[in-house]
PAMIZA-440743 format. One line per 10 residues: number of its first residue (from 1); for each residue y negated, x, z of C-alpha. Coordinates in pm, 1 decimal. Layout:
N
NUM	Y X Z | ...
***
This chain:
210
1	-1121.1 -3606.3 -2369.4 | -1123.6 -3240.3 -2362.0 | -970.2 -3019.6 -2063.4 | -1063.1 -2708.1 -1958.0 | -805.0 -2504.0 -1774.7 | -897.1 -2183.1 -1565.6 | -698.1 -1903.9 -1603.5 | -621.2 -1658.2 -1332.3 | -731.4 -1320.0 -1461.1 | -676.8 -1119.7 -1134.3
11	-321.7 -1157.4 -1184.8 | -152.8 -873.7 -1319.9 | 109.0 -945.9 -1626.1 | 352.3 -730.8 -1469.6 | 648.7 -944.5 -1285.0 | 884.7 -853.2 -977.6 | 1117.5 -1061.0 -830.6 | 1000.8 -1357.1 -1104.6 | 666.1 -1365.4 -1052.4 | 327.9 -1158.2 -1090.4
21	309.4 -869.7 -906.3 | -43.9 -954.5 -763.7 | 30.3 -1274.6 -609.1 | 107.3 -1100.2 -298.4 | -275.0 -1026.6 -245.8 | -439.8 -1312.3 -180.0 | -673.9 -1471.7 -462.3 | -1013.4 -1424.6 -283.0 | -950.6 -1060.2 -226.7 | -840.3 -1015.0 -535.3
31	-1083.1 -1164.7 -701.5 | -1331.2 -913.4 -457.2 | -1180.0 -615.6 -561.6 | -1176.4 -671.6 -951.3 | -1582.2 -773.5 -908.6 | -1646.5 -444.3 -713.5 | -1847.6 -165.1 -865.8 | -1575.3 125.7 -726.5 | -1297.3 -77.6 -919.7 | -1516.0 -139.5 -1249.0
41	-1627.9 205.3 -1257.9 | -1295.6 377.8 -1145.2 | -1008.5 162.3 -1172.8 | -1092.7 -108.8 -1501.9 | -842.9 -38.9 -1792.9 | -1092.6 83.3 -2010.0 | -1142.5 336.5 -1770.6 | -769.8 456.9 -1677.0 | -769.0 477.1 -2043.1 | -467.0 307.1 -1997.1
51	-233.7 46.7 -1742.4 | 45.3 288.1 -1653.6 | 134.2 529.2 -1351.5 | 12.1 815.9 -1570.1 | -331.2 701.8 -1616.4 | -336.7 621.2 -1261.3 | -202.9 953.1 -1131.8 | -490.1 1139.7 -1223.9 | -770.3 931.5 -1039.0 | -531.5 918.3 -761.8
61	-540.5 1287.3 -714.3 | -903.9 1258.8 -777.2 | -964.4 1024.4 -445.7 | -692.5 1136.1 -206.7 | -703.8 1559.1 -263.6 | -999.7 1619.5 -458.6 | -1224.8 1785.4 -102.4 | -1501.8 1684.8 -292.1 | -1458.8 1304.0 -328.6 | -1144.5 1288.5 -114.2
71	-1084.5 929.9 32.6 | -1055.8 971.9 380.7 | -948.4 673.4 557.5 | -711.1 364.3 513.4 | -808.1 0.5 462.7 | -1185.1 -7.8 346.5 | -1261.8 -194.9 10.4 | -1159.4 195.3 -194.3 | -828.3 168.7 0.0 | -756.5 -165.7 -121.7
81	-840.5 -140.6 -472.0 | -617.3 187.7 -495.3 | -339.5 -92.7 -317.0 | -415.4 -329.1 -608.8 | -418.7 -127.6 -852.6 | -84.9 -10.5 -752.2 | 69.3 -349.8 -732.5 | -69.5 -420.1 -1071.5 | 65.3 -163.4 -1234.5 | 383.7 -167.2 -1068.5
91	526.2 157.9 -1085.9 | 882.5 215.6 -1164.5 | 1118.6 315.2 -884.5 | 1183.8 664.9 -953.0 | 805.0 710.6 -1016.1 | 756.8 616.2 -650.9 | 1091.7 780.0 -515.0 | 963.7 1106.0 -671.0 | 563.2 1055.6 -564.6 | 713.9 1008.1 -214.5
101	928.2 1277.5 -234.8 | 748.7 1549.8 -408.7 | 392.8 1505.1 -321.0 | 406.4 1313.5 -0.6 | 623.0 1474.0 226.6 | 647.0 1830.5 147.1 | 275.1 1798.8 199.8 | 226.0 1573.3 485.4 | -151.7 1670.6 606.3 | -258.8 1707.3 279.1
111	-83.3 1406.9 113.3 | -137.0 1162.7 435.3 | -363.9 919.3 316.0 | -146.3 883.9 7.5 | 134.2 897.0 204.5 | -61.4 534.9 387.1 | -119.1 433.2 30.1 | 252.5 445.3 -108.3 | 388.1 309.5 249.4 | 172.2 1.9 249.3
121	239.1 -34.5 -137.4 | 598.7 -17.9 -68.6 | 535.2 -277.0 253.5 | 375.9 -502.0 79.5 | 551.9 -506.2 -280.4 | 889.4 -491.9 -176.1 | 937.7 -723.4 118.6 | 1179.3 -939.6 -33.6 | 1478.9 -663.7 -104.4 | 1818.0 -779.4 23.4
131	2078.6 -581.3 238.4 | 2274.9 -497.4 -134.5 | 2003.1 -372.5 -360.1 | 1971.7 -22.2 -391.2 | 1593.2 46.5 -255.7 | 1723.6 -128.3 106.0 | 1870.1 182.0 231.0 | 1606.9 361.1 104.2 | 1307.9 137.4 235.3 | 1478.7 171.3 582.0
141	1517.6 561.4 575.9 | 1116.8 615.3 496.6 | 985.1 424.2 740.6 | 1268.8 544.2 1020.5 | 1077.6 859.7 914.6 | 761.8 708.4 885.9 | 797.3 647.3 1311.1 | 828.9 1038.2 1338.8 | 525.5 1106.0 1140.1 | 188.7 1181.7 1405.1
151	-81.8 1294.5 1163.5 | -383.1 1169.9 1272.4 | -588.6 930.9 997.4 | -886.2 718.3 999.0 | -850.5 365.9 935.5 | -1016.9 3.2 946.6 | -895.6 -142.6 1252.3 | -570.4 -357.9 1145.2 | -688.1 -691.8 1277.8 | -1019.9 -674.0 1075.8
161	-1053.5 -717.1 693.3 | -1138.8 -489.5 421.2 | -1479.0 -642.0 369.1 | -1569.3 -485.7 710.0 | -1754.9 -126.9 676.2 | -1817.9 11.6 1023.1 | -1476.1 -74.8 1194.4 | -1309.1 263.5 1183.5 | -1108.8 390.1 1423.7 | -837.3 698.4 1457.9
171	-463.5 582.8 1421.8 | -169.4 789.5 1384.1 | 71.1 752.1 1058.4 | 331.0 618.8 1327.3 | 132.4 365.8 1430.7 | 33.3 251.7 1075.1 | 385.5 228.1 1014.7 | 415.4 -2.1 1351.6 | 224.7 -198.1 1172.3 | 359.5 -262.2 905.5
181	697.2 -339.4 1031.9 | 612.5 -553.9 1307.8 | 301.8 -727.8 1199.4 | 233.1 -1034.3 946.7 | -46.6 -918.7 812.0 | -292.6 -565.2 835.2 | -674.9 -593.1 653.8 | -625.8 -956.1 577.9 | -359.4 -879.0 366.4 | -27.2 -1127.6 455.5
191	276.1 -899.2 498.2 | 576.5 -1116.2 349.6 | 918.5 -1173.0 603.2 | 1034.5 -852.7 530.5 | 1435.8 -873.8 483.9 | 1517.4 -497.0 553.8 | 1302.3 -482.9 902.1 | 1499.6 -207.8 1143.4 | 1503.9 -332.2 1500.1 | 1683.1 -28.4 1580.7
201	1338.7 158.8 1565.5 | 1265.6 125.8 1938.3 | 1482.1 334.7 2174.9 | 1702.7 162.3 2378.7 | 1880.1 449.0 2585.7 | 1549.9 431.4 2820.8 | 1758.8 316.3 3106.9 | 1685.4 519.0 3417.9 | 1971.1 728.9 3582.5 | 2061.8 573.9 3906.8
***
C-alpha cells in the first residue's frame, strides 16, 4: 500500500543549535508568510536572486531607508516576513555584529526600524545561548543598550498578531525591547526561555532617602 508523506517546505535547510532555523516560527505563520504576495514578489529565492545575507541586504535597504517605500512600523505581515526571511537565511555572526554596529547604531533614527528588525531576530533566534558562548556577553550588552534607546516607532500592538492590519500604536525602542525580554511571546510569535535574560535591567537604588 502506498504512503504519501508531506514534507515541510516552510522550513528553512539552514540549522542552529541542531535543528532548522525556522522552527522557531510557528508552522501556521509560516506557512502565511511564504503564501503572501509581499513575500512571493519580494522575498522568494528566485527573486533575492539568491539565499544569502547579500542578496538580502539590498531589499533590506530597499524597505527600511528607501523614503519612497520605507517600511515604517514593526510587526505587520512585511515586518514578519523580513523576520523570516532572516531566520531562514541565518546570517553569520559577524554579518549581524557588523549590521548592528555599522548601520544600526551610528544611525539610530534612520536605522530604527532595522534596528527592531535585527533585535527581534536576535530575540528570537538566539534564545538558547548559554552563560560560556561567546554571543552571551554580547546579547546582554545590546539590549542593556537597547533599554536606553527612546526613538519613537510604530508598531502592531504586542498582544495582537501579525494578521491584524489596523492595530497600530506608537511604542518606544525601549519598550520593544521590554518586550522582548520579559514577555513569552510578541505578534503571536513564542519567545523561547531565554538563558541570558538580565534582571539587573530594572533599577534597584530607587529607595527613598529617609
Amino acid at each position: 500500500m502506498q504512503q504519501d508523506f508531506q514534507v515541510d517546505t516552510t522550513l528553512s535547510t539552514k540549522q542552529l543549535n541542531h535543528q532548522s532555523t525556522s522552527v522557531v516560527i510557528p508552522h501556521i505563520l509560516r506557512t502565511r508568510i511564504h503564501q503572501s504576495m509581499f513575500y512571493k514578489t519580494n522575498l522568494s529565492l528566485g527573486n533575492m536572486r539568491g539565499h544569502t545575507m547579500l542578496e538580502f541586504m539590498p531589499v533590506l535597504f530597499k524597505y527600511f531607508i528607501d523614503p519612497k517605500k520605507q517600511l515604517k512600523y514593526c510587526g505587520g505581515g512585511e515586518f514578519a516576513a523580513f523576520l523570516l526571511k532572516l531566520i531562514e537565511i541565518k546570517p553569520t555572526w559577524e554579518q549581524v555584529t557588523s549590521f548592528i554596529q555599522v548601520y544600526c547604531l551610528k544611525n539610530m533614527e534612520i536605522m530604527k526600524y532595522a534596528y527592531a528588525l535585527m533585535m527581534c531576530y536576535l530575540r528570537i533566534q538566539y534564545y538558547f545561548i548559554f552563560e560560556h558562548d561567546e554571543q552571551y556577553p554580547i546579547l546582554q550588552q545590546w539590549f542593556r543598550d537597547g533599554y536606553t534607546r527612546y526613538n519613537k516607532i510604530k508598531c502592531l500592538r504586542f498582544d495582537v498578531d501579525t494578521s491584524n492590519k489596523n492595530d497600530f500604536v506608537t511604542y518606544h525602542v525601549d519598550e520593544l525591547i521590554d518586550r522582548l525580554m520579559r514577555a513569552s511571546d510578541i505578534w503571536g510569535i513564542p519567545l523561547g526561555q531565554c538563558r541570558w535574560l538580565v534582571n539587573e535591567f530594572d533599577d534597584t537604588s530607587n529607595t527613598e532617602d529617609d
